[in-house]
Residue, then its C-alpha position, 0 to 999 in steps of 0.5 A: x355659897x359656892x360659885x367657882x367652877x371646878x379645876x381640871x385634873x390636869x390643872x390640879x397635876x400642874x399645880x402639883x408638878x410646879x410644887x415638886x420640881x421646887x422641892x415642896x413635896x408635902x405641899x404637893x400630897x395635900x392637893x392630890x389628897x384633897x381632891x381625891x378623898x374629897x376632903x374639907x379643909x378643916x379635915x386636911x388638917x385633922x387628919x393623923x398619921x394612924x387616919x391613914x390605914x395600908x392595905x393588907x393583902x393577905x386579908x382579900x380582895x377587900x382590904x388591897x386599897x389605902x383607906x383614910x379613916x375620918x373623924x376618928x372618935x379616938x382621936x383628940x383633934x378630931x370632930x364628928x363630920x358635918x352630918x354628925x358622923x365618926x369613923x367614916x371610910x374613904x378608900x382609894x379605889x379607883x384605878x386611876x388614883x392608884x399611882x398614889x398609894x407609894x406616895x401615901x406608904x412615904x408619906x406615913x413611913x417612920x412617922x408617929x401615928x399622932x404625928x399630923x398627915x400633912x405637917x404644915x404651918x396654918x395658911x401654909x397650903x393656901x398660900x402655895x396654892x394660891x401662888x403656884x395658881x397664879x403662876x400657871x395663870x389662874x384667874x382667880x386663884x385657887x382656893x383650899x375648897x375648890x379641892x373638895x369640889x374639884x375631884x368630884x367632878x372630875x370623877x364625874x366628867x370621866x364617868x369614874x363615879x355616878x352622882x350617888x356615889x360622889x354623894x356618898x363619898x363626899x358625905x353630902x346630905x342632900x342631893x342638891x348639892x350634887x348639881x354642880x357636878x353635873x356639868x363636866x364641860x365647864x372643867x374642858x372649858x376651864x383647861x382650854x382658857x388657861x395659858x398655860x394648858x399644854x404644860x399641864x397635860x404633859x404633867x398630868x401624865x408624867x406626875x405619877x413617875x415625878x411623885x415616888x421620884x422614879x421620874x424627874x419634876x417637869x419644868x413647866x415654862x410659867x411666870x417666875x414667883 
């Protein structure tokens, strides 16, 4: 079962910013998509190209966010979800998250609609993860799955969502599994207990700019790789 405690946002835009300022900018959407979309895994490396659908703004209010299309029956490297699902709709809705979207229009831009998302070899994210973790100070260091746990309840912590709705976004069965997201203290703990925590608040806040290279990466003052 699961036993780590969730990472802060502020900890995931750190991890993120250090990624960036060393040029690893495909490594970087993988986290944030991770946590956003509350993603598996094994999902992250499904997904396609055409997974990801643009808004259409002249079609309404209904259709102005960036979807990302799960399990899509269409396509051959894909598998019903573990409630046995297809074709499931995850939207990028909420406000905060919206500094995303011109990071998604690059990252799909030119690109085959076959084409994998995040084009990158196996293991290639956990190890970036693992090592930029460690380098800001994490104790352990982080896994691919505290992504999928972390955004919610980072959602949860700011009100952004209700359990319901976590639940429905993270296409959880049972109700049990939402227990964990309940205790928002334990991310403030988190981030209180890492060295390295004033840098990454100054990220969190800067890593919307730094993402479509309207901004310069921060240099965060951390243990050298």
């Amino acid at each position: 079962g699961f036993s780590r405690l969730p990472l802060p946002w502020e900890v995931l835009a750190g991890a993120a910013m250090l990624m960036l300022s060393e040029g690893l900018w495909v490594e970087a959407m993988g986290v944030l998509i991770s946590v956003i979309f509350y993603l598996r895994p094994g999902e992250l490396v499904r997904l396609r190209v055409r997974s990801l659908v643009p808004p259409l703004l002249a079609a309404g209010a209904g259709h102005r966010h960036w979807t990302l299309i799960m399990h899509e029956q269409e396509n051959e490297n894909s598998k019903a979800s573990k409630t046995g699902v297809y074709d499931e709709s995850l939207i990028l809705d909420l406000d905060k998250y919206q500094f995303l979207a011109p990071a998604l229009a690059r990252l799909v831009a030119d690109r085959p609609p076959s084409a994998p998302l995040i084009d990158l070899p196996p293991g290639r994210l956990s190890h970036v993860l693992a090592s930029i973790g460690s380098r800001l100070g994490m104790k352990p260091s982080p896994l691919l799955y505290e992504l999928r746990h972390s955004g919610p309840s980072i959602d949860f912590a700011d009100q952004s969502r209700d359990l319901m709705g976590i639940k429905r976004r993270g296409r959880w069965r049972s109700d049990s599994s939402l227990r964990r997201y309940e205790k928002g203290a334990q991310i403030t703990k988190q981030l209180r207990a890492l060295p390295a925590s004033v840098h990454v608040v100054r990220a969190a806040a800067a890593l919307p700019g730094v993402l479509v290279g309207r901004l310069c990466p921060l240099t965060l003052s951390v243990r050298s790789a």
